[in-house]
C-alpha positions in Angstrom: 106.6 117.6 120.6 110.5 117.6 119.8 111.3 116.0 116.9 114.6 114.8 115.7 115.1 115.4 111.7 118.1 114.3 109.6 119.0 116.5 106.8 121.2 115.4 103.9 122.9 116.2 100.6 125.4 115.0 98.0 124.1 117.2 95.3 124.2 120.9 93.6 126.4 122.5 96.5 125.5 120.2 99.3 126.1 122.8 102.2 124.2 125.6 100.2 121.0 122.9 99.4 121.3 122.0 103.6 121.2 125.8 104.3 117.8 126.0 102.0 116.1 123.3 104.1 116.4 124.2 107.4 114.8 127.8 105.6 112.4 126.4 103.8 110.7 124.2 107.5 111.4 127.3 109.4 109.0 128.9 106.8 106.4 125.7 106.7 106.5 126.2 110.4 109.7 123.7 111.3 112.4 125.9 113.0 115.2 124.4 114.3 115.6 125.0 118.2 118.9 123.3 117.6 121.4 122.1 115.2 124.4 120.2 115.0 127.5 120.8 113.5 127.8 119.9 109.4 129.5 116.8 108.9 130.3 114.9 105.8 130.8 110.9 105.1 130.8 108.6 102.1 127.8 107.4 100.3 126.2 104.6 102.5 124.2 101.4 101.1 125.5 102.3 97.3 129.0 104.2 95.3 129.1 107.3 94.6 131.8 109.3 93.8 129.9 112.3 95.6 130.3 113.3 99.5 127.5 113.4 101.5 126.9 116.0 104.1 124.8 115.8 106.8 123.4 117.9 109.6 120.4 117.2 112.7 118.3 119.6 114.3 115.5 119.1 116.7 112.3 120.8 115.7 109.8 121.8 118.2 106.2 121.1 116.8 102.7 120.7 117.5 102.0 118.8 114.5 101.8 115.2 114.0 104.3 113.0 112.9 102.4 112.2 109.8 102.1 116.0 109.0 105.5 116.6 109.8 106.2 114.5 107.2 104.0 116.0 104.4 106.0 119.1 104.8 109.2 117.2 104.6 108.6 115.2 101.7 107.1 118.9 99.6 110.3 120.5 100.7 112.2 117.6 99.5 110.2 117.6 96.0 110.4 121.6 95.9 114.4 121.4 96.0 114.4 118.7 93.5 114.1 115.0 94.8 112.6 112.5 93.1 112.8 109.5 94.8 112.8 106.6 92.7 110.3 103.3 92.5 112.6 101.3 91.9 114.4 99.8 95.7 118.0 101.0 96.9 119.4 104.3 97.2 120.9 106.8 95.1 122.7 110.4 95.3 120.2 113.3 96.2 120.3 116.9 96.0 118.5 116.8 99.8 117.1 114.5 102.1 114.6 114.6 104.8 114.0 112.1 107.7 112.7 111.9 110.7 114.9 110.2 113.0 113.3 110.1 116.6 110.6 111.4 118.8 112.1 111.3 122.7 111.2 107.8 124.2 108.1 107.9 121.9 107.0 105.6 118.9 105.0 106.1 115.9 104.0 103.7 112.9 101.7 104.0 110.0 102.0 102.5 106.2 104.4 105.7 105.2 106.3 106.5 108.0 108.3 104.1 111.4 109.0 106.7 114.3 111.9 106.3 115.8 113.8 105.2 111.7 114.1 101.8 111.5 118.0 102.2 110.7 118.9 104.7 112.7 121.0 102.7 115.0 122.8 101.1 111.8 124.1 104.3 110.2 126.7 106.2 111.6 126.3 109.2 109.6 123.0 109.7 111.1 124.0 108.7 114.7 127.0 111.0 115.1 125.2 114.3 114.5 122.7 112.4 116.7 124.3 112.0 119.6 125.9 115.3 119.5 122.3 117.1 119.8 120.9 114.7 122.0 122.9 112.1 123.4 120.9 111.3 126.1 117.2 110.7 124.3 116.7 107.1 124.5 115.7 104.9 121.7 112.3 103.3 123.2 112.6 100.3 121.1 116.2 99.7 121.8 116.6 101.3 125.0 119.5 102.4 125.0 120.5 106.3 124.2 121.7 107.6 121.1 125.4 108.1 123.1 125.3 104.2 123.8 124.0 103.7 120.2 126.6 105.5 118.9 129.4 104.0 120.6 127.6 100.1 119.5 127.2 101.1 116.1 128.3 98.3 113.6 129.0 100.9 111.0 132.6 102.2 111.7 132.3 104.3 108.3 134.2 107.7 108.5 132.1 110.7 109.8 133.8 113.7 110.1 132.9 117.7 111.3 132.6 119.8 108.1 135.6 121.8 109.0 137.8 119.0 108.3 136.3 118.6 104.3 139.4 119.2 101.6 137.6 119.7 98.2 140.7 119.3 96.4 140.3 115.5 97.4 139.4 113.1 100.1 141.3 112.9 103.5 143.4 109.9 103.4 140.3 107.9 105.4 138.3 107.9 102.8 140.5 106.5 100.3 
């Protein structure tokens, strides 16, 4: 079963912690079959003064969702995230999600297959759309191109190349 995963970081060398991920679930038995370029974006749902970077990959896996995401959530704690009790969101040194099964659903008390926001966050939709434009949203129906292109967040997302870490490009400010 192809899974889509969302990786993120604002935190301790964001590209570096991204690059430790996607080693870290090749190891647990997640390898990417493929990824999508790094981009980066500002903090979404709270400030920061940090830049997140994000990238997507599609995992090919036997496993269940809910064991997918036991594996996520120990690599998450093993590189240092501690997600908080208390509601809202804060910076992270990485973060794991998965975003979408093709045309399938999944739902359980921990975890809402395909992410119940995905079609509200651009950062998550343009790295998206870039791997798999075409997988439809089964809830939606519509594909992640279409959801892209209908997204209400028109927050900056741009390819990694274009990061100046002497400042922010004149979008962000």
């Amino acid at each position: 079963m192809e899974y889509l995963i969302l990786a993120g970081s604002n935190l301790n060398n964001p590209t570096e912690r991204l690059a430790e991920a996607v080693r870290r679930c090749s190891e647990a038995g997640l390898p990417p079959v493929r990824s999508s370029a790094l981009y980066f974006s500002p903090s979404w749902g709270f400030e920061s003064p940090y830049i997140f970077f994000n990238q997507a990959h599609v995992v090919d896996s036997g496993l269940a969702p809910p064991e997918v995401l036991k594996i996520l959530l120990q690599i998450e704690l093993e590189m240092g995230r501690h997600r908080l009790r208390q509601a809202g969101y804060q910076d992270r040194t990485i973060d794991l999600d998965i975003l979408m099964l093709p045309e399938k659903t999944f739902r359980n008390a921990h975890l809402e297959i395909p992410h119940p926001r995905l079609h509200l966050r651009r950062f998550a939709l343009v790295p998206a759309a870039e791997l798999a434009p075409h997988w439809r949203h089964p809830v939606l129906n519509r594909t992640l191109a279409e959801l892209l292109q209908q997204c209400p967040d028109q927050g900056p997302v741009k390819p990694w190349q274009a990061f100046k870490p002497s400042g922010l490009p004149p979008s962000f400010l």
